[in-house]
N, C-alpha and C positions, 0 to 999 in steps of 0.2 A: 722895213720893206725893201728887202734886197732879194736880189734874186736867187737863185743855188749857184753853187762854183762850178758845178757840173756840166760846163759847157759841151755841147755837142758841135758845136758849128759855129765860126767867125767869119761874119761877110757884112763888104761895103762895096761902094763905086770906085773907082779911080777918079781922080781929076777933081777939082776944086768944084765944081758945082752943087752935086751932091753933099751937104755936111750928116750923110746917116750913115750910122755904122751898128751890127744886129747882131744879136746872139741868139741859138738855138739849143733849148734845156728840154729833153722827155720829148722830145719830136714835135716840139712847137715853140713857136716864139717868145724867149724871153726878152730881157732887156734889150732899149733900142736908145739909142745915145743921141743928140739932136740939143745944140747946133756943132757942139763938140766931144770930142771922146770923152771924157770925163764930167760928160752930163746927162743923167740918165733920165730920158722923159718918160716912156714908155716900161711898165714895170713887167707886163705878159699878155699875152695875146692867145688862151687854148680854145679849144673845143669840147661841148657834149652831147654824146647823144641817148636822147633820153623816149622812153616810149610810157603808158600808161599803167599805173600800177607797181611800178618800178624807181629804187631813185633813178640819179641819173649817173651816167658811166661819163668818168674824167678821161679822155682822150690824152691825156699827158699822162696822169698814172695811173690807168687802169691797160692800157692801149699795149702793145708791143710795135716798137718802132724801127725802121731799119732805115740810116741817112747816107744817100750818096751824092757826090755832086752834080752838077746838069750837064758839067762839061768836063775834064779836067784842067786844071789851074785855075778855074772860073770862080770865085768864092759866091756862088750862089747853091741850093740847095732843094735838093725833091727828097721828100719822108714818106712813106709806105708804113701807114698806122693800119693795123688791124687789130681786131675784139672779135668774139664768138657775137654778136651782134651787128659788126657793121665793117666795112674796109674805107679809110679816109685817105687818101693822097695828098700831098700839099707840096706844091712848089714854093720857095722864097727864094725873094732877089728884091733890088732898091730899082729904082728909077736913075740912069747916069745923069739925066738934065734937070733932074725936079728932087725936093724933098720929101719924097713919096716910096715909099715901099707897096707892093704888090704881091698877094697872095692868091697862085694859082689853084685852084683843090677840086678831088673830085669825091664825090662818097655813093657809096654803094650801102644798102642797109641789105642785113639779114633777115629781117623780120620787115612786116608790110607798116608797123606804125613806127616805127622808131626814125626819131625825125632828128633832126641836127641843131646845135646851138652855136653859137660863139660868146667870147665872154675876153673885155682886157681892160687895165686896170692900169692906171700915171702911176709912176714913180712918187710914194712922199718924201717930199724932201725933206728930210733931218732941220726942227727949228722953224720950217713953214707952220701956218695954219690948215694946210691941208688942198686936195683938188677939186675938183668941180666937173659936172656932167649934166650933161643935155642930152635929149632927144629931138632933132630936127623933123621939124613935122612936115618932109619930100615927102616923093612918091618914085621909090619907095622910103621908107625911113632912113636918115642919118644918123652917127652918134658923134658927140664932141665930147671932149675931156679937155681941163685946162690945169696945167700944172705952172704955175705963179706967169710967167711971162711967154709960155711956152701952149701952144694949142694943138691939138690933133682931131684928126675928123675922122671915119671910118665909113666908106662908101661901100654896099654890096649889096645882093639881092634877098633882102631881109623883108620879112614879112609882119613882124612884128620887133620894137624895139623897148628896152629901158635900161633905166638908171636907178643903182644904189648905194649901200656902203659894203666895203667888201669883208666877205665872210659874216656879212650881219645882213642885210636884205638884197643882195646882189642874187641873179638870174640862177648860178649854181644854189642859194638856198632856198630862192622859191619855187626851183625844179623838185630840191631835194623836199619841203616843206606840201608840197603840190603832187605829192604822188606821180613825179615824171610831167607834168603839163604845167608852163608855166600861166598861173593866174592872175597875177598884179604884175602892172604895169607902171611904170613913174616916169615924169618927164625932167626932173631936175632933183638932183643932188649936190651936195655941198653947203659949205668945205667941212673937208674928211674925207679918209680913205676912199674915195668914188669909184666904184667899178660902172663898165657899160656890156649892155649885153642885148642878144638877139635872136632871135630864132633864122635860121637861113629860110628862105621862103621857096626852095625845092623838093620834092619828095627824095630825088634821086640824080645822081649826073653831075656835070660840072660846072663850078661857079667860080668866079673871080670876088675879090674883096683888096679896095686900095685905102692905104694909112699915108694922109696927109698931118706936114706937121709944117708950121710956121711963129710966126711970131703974133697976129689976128688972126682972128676966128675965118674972116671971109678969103685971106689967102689959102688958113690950113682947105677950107672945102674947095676951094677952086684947083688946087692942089691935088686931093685926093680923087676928083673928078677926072681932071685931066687926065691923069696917068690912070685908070680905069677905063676911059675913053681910048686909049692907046691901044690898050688888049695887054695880055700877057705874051704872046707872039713875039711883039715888036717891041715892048720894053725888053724881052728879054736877049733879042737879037742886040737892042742896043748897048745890054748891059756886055755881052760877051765881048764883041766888038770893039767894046770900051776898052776892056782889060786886055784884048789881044793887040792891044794899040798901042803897048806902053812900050817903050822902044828899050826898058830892060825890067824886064817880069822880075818877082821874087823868088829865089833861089827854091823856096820852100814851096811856091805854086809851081813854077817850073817843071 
């Protein structure tokens, strides 16, 4: 359970608060490191979107992607995914003060039914027993994953949510199994490979989704709350701010 080497994009915070550091694989979120760089919690983070009668289209590889950054020297990042079915936008960037990431996006469908999913999946740790997944039953739905000592939460405007094991009952095979509509739904997985997954609960336009990660279940969601409460505006004013503050940038952002 490693990611591809085929990094598109390496971005963190500056300054000691922050301990998250992210890679971008296929124009969406792969590995996310948390509490330190050589610890991988977060294994990916894509998108589908799927309409009826249809499987469903992988937004990582089916998608064509184009990465630029939000500012330059900024190591944050906007993706311009389009498909003959739909155009997906997605900002990434961290949180400077919290351990949270923030995923700004907007999608446009080509067709009137084809709706949008999300779908991301813990790191296995090499030698563990495996992760774990929840559905928190807010309004609207949470999702947790817990990878041995390590939690994350997944705040957004989701309409429906589940949990399963990946590439065996997780959200991509019961799109794919489901003629494009997902039908089963589960609220707990584990341990094993645990994937979490979603349906976005807008037809169209834009939505925010924030990834909390902590060491308890109750800081990861307070966490992913918070910094979803903030907006993508003002984190990401904070994150620039942050990096333009550093009283000697790196040669390479420079």
């Amino acid at each position: 359970m490693w990611g591809p080497g085929r990094k598109m994009a390496f971005g963190a915070a500056p300054g000691p608060r922050s301990k998250l550091w992210y890679t971008l694989v296929d124009g969406n979120l792969s590995e996310v490191f948390f509490p330190t760089i050589d610890r991988v919690a977060l294994h990916e983070l894509r998108f589908f979107a799927s309409a009826g009668g249809a499987p469903p289209v992988d937004d990582a590889g089916d998608g064509q992607h184009r990465v630029t950054w939000l500012a330059p020297g900024i190591p944050a990042f906007k993706v311009d995914s389009t498909h003959h079915e739909y155009r997906l936008t997605k900002e990434f960037f961290s949180d400077p003060d919290e351990n949270a990431m923030l995923i700004a996006a907007s999608f446009t469908p080509e067709l009137p039914d084809v709706r949008l999913y999300m779908q991301a999946s813990a790191h296995w740790q090499p030698g563990s027993e495996g992760n774990f997944g929840q559905v928190l039953e807010t309004h609207p739905p949470a999702l947790l994953l817990r990878q041995q000592d390590v939690w994350m939460c997944i705040v957004g405007p989701f309409s429906r949510a589940t949990v399963g094991y990946y590439r065996s009952s997780d959200l991509q095979i019961d799109l794919h199994d489901g003629d494009g509509y997902l039908t089963y739904t589960y609220e707990r997985a584990g341990p094993g490979n645990v994937a979490a997954g979603a349906e976005i609960g807008i037809r169209a336009g834009s939505f925010q989704i924030g990834i909390g990660f902590a060491h308890t279940r109750a800081d990861a969601e307070e966490v992913a709350r918070a910094t979803l409460q903030k907006g993508s505006g003002v984190v990401r004013h904070a994150f620039e701010r942050a990096w333009r503050g550093l009283p000697d940038l790196p040669p390479a952002l420079s």
